[in-house]
N, C-alpha and C positions, 0 to 999 in steps of 0.2 A: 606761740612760744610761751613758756610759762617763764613767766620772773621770779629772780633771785627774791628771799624773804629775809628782811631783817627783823630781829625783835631786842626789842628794849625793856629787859630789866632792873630790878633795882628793889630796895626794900621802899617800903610807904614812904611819902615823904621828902624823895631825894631828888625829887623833879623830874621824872620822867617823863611826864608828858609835856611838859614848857619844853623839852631838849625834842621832844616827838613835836610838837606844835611849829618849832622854830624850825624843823626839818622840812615839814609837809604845807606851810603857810607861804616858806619864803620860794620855796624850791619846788610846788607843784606845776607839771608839767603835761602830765597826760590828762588827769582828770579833771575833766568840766561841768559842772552842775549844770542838770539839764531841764527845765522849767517842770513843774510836776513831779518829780523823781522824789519821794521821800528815802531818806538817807540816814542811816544811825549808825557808824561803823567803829568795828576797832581797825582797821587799816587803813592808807592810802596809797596811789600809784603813786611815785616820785622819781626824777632823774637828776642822775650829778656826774658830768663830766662823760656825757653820750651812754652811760650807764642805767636803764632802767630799771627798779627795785619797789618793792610792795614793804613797805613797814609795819608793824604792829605796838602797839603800846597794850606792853600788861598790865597796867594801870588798873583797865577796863574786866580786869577778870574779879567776880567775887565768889567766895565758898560759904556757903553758910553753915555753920557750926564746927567751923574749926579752929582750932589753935594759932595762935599768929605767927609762929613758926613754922607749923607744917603747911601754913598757906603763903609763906616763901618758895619756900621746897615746892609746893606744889605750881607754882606761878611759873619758877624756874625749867623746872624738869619738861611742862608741855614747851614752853620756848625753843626751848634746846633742841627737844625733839624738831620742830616744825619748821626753826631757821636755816637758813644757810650761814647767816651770818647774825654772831650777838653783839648788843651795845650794852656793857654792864654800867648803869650809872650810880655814882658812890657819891659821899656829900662831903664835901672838902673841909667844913666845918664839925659836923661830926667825928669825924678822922672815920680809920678802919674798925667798923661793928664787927660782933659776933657772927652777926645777918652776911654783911660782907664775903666773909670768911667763909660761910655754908655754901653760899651760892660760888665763889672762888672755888672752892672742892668739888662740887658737881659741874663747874665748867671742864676743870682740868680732865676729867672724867670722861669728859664728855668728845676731844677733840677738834671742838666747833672754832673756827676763828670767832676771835673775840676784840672789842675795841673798848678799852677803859674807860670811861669820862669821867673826869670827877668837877662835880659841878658845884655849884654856887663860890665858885673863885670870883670875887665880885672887887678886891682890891688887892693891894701889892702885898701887903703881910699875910693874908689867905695863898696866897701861889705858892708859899715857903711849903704851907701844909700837905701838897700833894706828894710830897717824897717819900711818906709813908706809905702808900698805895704800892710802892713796889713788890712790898714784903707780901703782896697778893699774888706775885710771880703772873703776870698776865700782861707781861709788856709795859710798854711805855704810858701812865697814866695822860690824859690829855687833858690840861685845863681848860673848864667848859666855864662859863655864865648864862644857862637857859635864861636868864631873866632881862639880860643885857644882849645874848646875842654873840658872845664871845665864845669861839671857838667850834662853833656851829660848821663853820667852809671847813677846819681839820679833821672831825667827825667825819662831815661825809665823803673825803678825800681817805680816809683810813679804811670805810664803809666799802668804796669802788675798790683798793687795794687788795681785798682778801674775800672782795665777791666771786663767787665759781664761775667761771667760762659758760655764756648762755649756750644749752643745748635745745634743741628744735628736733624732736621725737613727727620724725616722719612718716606720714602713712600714703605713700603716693600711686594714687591714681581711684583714692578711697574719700568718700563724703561724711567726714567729720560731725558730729553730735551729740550734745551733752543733755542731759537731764535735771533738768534743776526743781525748788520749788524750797518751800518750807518744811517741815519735819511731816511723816503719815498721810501725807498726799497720792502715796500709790508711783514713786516716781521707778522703785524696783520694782515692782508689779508689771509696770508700763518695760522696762526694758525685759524683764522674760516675754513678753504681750508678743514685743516685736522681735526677740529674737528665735523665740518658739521653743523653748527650752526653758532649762532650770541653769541659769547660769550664773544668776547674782539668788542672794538670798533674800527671802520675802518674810516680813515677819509684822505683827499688827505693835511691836514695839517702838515707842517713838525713838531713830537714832541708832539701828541696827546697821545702817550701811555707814561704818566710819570713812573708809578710803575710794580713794576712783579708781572704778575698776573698766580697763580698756578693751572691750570684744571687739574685737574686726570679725567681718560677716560678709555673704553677698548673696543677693536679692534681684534676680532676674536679671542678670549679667551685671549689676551695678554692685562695685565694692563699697562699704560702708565701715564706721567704725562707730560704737556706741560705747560713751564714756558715759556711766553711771557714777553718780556724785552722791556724798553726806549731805541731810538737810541743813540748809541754810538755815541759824537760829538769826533772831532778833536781839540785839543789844539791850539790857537796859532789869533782864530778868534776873533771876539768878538760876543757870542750867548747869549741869556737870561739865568741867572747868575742860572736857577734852573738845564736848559739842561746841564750845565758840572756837577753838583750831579747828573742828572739821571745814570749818567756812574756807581757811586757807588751801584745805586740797580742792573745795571744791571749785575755789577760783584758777586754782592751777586747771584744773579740767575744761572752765570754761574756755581759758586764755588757749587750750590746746584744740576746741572747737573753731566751725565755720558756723555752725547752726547751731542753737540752744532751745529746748525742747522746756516749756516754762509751762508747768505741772500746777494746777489752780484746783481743790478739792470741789465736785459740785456739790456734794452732799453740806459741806459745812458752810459751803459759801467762799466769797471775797472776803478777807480781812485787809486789815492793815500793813501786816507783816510783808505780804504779798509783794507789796509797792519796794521792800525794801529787798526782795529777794531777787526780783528781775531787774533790779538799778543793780546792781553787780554786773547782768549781760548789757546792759545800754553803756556803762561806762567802757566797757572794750568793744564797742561798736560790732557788736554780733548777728546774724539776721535771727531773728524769732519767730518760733511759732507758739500760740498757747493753746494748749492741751486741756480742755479740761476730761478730770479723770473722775467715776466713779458715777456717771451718768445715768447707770441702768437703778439708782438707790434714792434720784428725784424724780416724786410722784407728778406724772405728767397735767395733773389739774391744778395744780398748783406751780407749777415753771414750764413754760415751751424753750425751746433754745434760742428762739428770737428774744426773748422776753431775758433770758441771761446775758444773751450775746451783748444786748441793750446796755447792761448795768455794766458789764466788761467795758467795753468802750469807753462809759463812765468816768469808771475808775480809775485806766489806762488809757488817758488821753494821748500822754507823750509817748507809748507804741500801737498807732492806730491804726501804721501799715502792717501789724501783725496777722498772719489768719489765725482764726480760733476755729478749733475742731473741736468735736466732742465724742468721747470714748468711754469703754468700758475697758481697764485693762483685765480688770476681777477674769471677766467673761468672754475678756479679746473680740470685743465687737467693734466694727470701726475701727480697726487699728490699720487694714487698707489705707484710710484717707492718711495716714500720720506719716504713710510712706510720700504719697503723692503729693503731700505739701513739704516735705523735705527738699522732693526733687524738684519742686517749681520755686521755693524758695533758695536753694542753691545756686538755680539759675540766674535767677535775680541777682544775689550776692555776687558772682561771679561776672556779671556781663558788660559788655565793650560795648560801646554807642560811639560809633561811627564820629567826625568831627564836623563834619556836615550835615548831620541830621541833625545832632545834637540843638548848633546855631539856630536850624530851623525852627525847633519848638523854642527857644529863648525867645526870638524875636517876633512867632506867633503868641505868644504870652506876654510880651509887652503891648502887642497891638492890641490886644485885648484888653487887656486892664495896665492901667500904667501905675507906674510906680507912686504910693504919695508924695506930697512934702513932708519930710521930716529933717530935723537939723538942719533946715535953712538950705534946703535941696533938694532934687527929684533923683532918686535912683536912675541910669542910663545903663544898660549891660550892651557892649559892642561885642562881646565877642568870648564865647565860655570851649574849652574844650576838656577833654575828663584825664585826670590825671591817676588815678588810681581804680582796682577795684579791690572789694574784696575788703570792707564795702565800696560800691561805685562813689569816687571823690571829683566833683567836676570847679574845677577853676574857672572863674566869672573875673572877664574884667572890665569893670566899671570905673565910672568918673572918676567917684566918692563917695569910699565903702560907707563912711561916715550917715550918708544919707541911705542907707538900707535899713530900715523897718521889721522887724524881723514877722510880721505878717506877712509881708509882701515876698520874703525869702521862703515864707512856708508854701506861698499860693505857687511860687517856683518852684519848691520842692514837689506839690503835690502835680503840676503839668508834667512836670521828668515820669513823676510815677504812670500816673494816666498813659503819658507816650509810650514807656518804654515797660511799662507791666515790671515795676521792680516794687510789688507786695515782698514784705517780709523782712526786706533788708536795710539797713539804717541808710540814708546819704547825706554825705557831704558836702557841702558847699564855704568852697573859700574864697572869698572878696579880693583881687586886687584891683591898685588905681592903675589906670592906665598911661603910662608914662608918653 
């Protein structure tokens, strides 16, 4: 299901990212740094009031050689477009700028729900100041203190008020797939490869595919659907101010996948980037497979695939139950195996373990290696059965979660895998005490 997106403007200066910081620090809820994962984002997952929502801070957007005017304008205008929902934040000491005004005009323009905040209300004679903000015609200003913390709980209570009803874009009885990867990785290349047609456009330009584009297809009696995504940029550059929103469709496309199809150039190699483009698919618990693409253009005396496969692993330690294929989309060689680990990692993603087998391999896995001491205890697991799938989620219940190791939670993780052949798919495991 894809999430509602908020974005947070404002002119330089007027705090919007301490009002984005107080949002996403106090109030994170889905997303958990996952050891290894390099990360450098403008957004985060967050919930307020059973309500789940992706923020962005345009803070993080820079233009280089422009005007400081037209790089409001231009901050504003991709927001706009991309949200569902704006946070326009104005500086209550300041009063109402010219800036203000601009962006006030192109909201109204625009009929995006919007939520005022006027920040840095920091004592009682600054809260008189906010009753100029009326004359912005955008409702009721909200006094904020990103600094203090004030006013933060009515932001995101105004935030759930005027978010759209979550819609769930169903494809039933069809195996879900997206394409991800960095910018000229071949990742539309790779989806004409597999759909056998010209269906998305291919072009050697970095940043040609803006939007997701959703083919439904079927493949030897099996329905599919192939979401083709924008390259994922890296934070920190300066790119054309649309390719850091493309990132937001392309998390919409992830969040609408079962499978993510994670696109590694072999010709260029492993970068760094990489790390931060597949921590998108790890934070919404996706199963993966990595692709590397462009195969047929490493000279085979100089790389074998074991020899790549090698430094993969490497790299991506924290998805190591991922398979790695290697293909030619150029040439559509190999693109057979891209189907058949689809279909063995679907299964995986998808599957039910029994509650009696399950117990079985726990307590062959303790017989085997027991748990250490740590924090003044030995891990005991009585007794796990699996509470979700999709990914498979299994519930342990133990003494005292406290004394779980999280080695000794991997060497668990890694028997379930071994047992139950679940290559490709994340799992879960959640600690309770056993009352």
């Amino acid at each position: 299901m894809a999430l509602g997106v908020v974005a947070i403007i404002g002119s330089p200066n007027v705090g919007k990212s301490t009002i984005y910081n107080r949002i996403v620090g106090r109030r994170r809820a889905i997303v958990d740094d996952q050891p290894g994962v390099t990360r450098d984002r403008l957004y985060e997952t967050t919930s307020w009031l059973d309500r789940d929502f992706r923020i962005i801070d345009t803070g993080g957007i820079e233009i280089a050689n422009r005007p400081f005017q037209e790089q409001i304008r231009m901050q504003a205008e991709i927001a706009i477009e991309e949200a569902d929902v704006i946070v326009f934040v104005c500086d209550a000491k300041r009063g109402v700028s010219n800036d203000d005004r601009l962006v006030a005009k192109m909201l109204h323009k625009s009929g995006k729900p919007v939520v005022l905040a006027v920040n840095k209300v920091d004592n009682f004679e600054t809260s008189f100041e906010i009753n100029q903000f009326y004359s912005l015609g955008l409702g009721e200003p909200i006094p904020t203190s990103g600094e203090h913390g004030i006013g933060t709980g009515d932001i995101l209570d105004a935030i759930v008020k005027v978010l759209p009803k979550e819609e769930e874009e169903k494809y039933d009885d069809a195996i879900t797939f997206s394409i991800i990867g960095r910018p000229n990785v071949g990742k539309s290349s790779l989806a004409n490869a597999i759909l056998n047609k010209e269906r998305v456009i291919v072009s050697d330009i970095v940043g040609t595919t803006r939007d997701s584009v959703d083919t439904p297809f079927s493949k030897d009696g099996i329905n599919y659907v192939c979401i083709d995504t924008a390259g994922l940029q890296k934070r920190g550059k300066v790119y054309e101010a649309v390719d850091k929103y493309s990132v937001l469709r392309a998390l919409s496309a992830i969040d609408r996948s079962e499978i993510v199809l994670f696109v590694i150039d072999a010709d260029t190699g492993i970068i760094e980037q990489d790390k931060h483009v597949v921590g998108y698919a790890v934070d919404r618990k996706k199963a993966i497979v990595i692709v590397v693409n462009k195969w047929d253009l490493v000279k085979r005396e100089q790389n074998t695939q074991a020899e790549f496969e090698k430094k993969i692993r490497k790299e991506f330690q924290f998805i190591d139950y991922a398979p790695i294929i290697f293909v030619s989309a150029k040439n559509k060689t190999k693109i057979e195996r891209v189907f058949e680990s689809i279909a063995k990692v679907h299964e995986a993603y998808d599957r039910q373990i029994t509650t009696s087998v399950l117990n079985d391999v726990i307590q062959d896995a303790q017989l085997m290696n027991e748990a250490p001491d740590f924090n003044g205890g030995r891990l005991k697991i009585y007794f796990a059965n699996q509470a979700n799938s999709c990914p498979p989620s299994f519930v342990l219940f133990v003494n005292k979660p406290k004394y779980a190791h999280f080695s000794y939670l991997r060497y668990i993780e890694n028997r379930l895998r071994d047992a139950f052949d679940l290559d490709g798919t994340p799992i879960e495991l959640v600690l309770r005490q056993r009352v």
